[in-house]
C-alpha positions as CSV (number, residue, x, y, z in Angstrom):
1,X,0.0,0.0,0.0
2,X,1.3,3.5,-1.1
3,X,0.7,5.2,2.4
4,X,2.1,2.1,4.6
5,X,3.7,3.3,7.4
6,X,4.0,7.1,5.8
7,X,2.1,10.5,7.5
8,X,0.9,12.2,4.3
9,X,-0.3,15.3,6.2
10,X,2.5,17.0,6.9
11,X,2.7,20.0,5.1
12,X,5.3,23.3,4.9
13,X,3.6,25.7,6.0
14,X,6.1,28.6,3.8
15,X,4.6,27.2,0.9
16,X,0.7,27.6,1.9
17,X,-1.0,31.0,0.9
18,X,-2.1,32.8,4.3
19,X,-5.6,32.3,5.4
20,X,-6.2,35.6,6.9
21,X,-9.4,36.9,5.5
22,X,-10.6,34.2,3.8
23,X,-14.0,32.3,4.9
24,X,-14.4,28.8,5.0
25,X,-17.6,26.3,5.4
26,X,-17.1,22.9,7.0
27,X,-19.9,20.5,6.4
28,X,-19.3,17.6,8.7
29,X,-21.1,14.4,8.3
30,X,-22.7,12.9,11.5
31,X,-22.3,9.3,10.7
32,X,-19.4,7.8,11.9
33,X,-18.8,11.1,14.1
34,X,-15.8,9.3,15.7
35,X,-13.9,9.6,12.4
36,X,-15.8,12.9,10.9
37,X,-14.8,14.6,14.4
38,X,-11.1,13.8,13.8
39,X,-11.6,15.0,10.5
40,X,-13.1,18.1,11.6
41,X,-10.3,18.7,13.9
42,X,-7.6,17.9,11.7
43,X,-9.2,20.6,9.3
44,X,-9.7,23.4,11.7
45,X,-5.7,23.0,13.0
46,X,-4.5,23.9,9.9
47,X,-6.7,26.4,9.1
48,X,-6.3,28.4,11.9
49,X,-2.4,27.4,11.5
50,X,-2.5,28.7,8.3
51,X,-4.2,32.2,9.5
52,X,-7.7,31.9,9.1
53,X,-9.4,33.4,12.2
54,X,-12.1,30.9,14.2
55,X,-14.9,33.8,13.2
56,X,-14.4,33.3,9.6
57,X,-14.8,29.6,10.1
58,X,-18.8,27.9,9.3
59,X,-19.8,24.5,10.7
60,X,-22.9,22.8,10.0
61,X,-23.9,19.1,10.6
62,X,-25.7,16.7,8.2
63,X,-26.8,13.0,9.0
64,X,-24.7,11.3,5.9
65,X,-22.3,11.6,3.9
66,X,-24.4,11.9,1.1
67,X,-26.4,14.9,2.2
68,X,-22.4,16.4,2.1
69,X,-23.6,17.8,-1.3
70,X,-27.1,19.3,-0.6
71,X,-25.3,21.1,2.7
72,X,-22.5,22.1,0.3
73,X,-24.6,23.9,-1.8
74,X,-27.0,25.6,0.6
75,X,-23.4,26.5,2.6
76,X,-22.4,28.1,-0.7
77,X,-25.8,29.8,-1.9
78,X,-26.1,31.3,2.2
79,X,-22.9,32.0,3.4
80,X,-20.6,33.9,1.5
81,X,-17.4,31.5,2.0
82,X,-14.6,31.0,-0.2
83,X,-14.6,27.1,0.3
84,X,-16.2,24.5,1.6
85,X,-14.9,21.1,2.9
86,X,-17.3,18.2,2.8
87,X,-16.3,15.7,5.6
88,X,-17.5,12.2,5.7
89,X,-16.7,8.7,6.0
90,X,-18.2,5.6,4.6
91,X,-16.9,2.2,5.7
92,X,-17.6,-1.0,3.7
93,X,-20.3,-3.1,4.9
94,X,-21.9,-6.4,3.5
95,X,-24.4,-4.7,0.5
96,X,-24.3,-2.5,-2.4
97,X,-25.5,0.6,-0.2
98,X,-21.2,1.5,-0.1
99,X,-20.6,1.8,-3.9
100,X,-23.9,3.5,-4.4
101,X,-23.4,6.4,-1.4
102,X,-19.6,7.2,-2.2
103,X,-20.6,7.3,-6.2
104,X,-23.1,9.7,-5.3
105,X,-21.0,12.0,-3.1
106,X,-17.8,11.8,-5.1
107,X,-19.9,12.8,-8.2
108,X,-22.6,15.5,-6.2
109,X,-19.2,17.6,-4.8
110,X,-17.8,17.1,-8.2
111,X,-21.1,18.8,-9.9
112,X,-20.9,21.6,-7.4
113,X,-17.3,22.4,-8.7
114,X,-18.3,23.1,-12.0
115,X,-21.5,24.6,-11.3
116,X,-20.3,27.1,-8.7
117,X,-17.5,29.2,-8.5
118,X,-16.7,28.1,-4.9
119,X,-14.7,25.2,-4.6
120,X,-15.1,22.2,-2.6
121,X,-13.0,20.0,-1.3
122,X,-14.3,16.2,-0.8
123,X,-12.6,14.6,2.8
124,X,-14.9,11.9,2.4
125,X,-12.6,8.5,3.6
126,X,-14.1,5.9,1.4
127,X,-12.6,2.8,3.5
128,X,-12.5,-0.8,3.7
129,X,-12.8,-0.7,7.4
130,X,-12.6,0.9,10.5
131,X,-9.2,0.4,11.3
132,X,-8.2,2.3,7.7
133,X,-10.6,4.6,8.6
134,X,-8.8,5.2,12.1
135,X,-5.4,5.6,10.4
136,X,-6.5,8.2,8.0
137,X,-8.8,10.2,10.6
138,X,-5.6,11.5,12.8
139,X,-3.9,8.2,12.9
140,X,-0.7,6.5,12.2
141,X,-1.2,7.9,8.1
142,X,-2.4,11.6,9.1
143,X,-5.3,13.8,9.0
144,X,-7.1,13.8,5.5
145,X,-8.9,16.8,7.7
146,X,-5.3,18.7,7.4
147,X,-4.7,17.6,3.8
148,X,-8.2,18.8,3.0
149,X,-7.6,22.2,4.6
150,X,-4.6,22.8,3.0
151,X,-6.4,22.1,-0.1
152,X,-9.2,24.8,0.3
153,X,-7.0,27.2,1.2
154,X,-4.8,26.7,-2.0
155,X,-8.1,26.3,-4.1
156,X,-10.0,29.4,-2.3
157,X,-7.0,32.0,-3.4
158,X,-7.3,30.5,-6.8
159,X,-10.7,31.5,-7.1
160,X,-10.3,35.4,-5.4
């Protein structure tokens, strides 16, 4: 496996555009909170790390990870932010339901990307189990939550 035993989330922070002034959404997926919480956390450190103040920093719940895209775009068409990072995690169970909700978020966050001029930024761990999920959520292989917060920032000054 490509990330074995690496931490991908490390970042150098001289080469990330400052945060100051920009305003971000976080829509966090309540399912499988114990991994979108670490997420979430992972995301807010290196925002604020990066500059962006707490005020300038939107947080809204939604059950699933593939009601990511509807809060996405009401985040967007409400709040006046210059990203938004959808955060969920789906873990692979016995039926189809996996493929069919990770198809529909992967491709809902990719419509709202070319139908809006605010970017967002899909943290959705699509995992074969808990344990992966674990690793990936603050664990022995990082914080997708940082990685996904350093890429808003760089994708919210692309779009100013």
């Amino acid at each position: 496996m490509a990330t074995e035993n690496k931490n991908l989330s490390a970042y150098d922070k001289a080469t990330i555009p400052n945060a100051n002034g920009l305003r971000f959404g976080i829509v966090v997926s309540e399912w499988n909170s114990e991994i979108t919480e670490g997420l979430y956390n992972g995301a807010i450190d290196a925002l604020v790390d990066c500059g962006a103040q707490s005020s300038d920093i939107i947080r809204w719940n939604v059950p699933g990870s593939f009601e990511l895209t509807f809060g996405s775009k009401k985040m967007i068409q409400t709040q006046k932010v210059d990203a938004v990072i959808a955060i969920g995690s789906v873990i692979q169970g016995e039926t189809k339901h996996f493929d069919f909700v990770c198809d529909a978020t992967a491709q809902g966050i990719k419509d709202l990307n070319i139908t809006t001029d605010v970017p967002v930024i899909f943290c959705v761990l699509t995992d074969n189990n808990m344990q992966q999920a674990i690793d990936r959520s603050g664990g022995k292989h990082g914080n997708k939550g940082t990685e996904a917060a350093i890429a808003a920032i760089k994708m919210a000054v692309l779009g100013n």
